[in-house]
N, C-alpha and C positions, 0 to 999 in steps of 0.2 A: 450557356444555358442555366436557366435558373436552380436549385436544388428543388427537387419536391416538399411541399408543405415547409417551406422556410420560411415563411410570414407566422405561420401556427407553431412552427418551432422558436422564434423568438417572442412568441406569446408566453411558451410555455418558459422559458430561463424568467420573464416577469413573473409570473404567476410562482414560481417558487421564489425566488427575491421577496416578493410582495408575503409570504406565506413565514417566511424565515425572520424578515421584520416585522411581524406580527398585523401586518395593514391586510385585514381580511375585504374591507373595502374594496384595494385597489385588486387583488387576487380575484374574487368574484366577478370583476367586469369583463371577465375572460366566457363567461357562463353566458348558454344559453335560459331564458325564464324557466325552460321544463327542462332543464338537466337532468340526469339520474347519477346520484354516488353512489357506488357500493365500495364497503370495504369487508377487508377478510375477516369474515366470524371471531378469530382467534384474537382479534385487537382491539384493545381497549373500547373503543365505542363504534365496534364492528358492526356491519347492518349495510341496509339499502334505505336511502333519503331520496326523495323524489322532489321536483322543485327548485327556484333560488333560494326561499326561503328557509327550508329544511335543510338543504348542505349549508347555509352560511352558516346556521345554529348548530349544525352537528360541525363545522373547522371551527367555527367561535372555540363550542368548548371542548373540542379537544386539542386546540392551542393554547387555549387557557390553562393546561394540565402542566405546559411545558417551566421549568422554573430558566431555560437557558438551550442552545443547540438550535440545529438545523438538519433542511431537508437538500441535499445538494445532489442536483442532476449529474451523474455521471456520463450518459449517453440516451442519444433520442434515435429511435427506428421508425421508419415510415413506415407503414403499411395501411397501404389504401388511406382512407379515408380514417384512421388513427395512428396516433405517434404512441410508439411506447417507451416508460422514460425511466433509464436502470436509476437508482437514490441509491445514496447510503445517508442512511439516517444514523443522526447524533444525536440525545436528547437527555437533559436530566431533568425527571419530572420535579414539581414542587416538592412532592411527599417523599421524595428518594436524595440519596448521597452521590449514588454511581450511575455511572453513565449509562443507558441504555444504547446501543450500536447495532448497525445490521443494515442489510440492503434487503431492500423491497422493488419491486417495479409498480408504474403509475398504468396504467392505460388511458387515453385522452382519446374521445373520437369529435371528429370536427363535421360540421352543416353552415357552411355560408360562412367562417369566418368563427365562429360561435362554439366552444366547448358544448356538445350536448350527453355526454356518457364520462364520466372519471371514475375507474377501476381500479382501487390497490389492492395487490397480491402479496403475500408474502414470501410467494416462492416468484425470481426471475423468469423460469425456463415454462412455470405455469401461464405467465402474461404474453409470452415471447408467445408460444402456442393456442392462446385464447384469441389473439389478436390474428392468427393468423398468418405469422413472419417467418422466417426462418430463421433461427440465431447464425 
């Protein structure tokens, strides 16, 4: 028997690959047109982007920020009709010496094949419970 959402789960290790080598191109084709990102208030260019257009400008430049590092999936949880996906992020911005480190969760909800919602959280057990999963 197949896994649940294992086609949207090997979307998603692309889409961070694609994110980590910098090809925001290939990352976005993961996207529905009306996608909605939101990220958490507290992060650098926190907010809610609506569109392909407006997430691709707000990952441009907040990839642009990075001098070096990655976002590497830890683990992907199904729930319904969203995967949510634990990170530990490594990054050292241009304007910095030291590293920045820490885990965050992504939330991704899927329509036909198509990312239509990407949520990051700062806190894990916040996404774990926004999405509606059980840890």
């Amino acid at each position: 028997m197949d896994k649940p959402m294992a086609a949207e789960t090997e979307t998603l290790r692309q889409v961070y690959a694609a994110l980590n080598r910098g090809d925001i191109e290939a990352m976005i084709k993961a996207f529905d047109p009306q996608i909605e990102r939101a990220e958490f208030v507290d992060s650098p260019h926190g907010g809610t982007y609506h569109g392909l257009e407006a997430v691709k400008a707000h990952i441009i430049k907040a990839r642009e920020t990075w001098a070096e590092g990655n976002c590497e999936p830890e683990q992907f949880i199904v729930a319904g009709d969203k995967i949510i996906v634990l990170v530990h992020v490594r990054v050292r911005l241009k304007t910095e010496t030291e590293w920045r480190e820490g885990h965050t969760a992504d939330v991704f909800t899927f329509h036909k094949g198509k990312v239509t919602q990407f949520h990051t959280f700062a806190n894990q057990q916040q996404a774990i419970e926004w999405a509606g999963a059980k840890a």
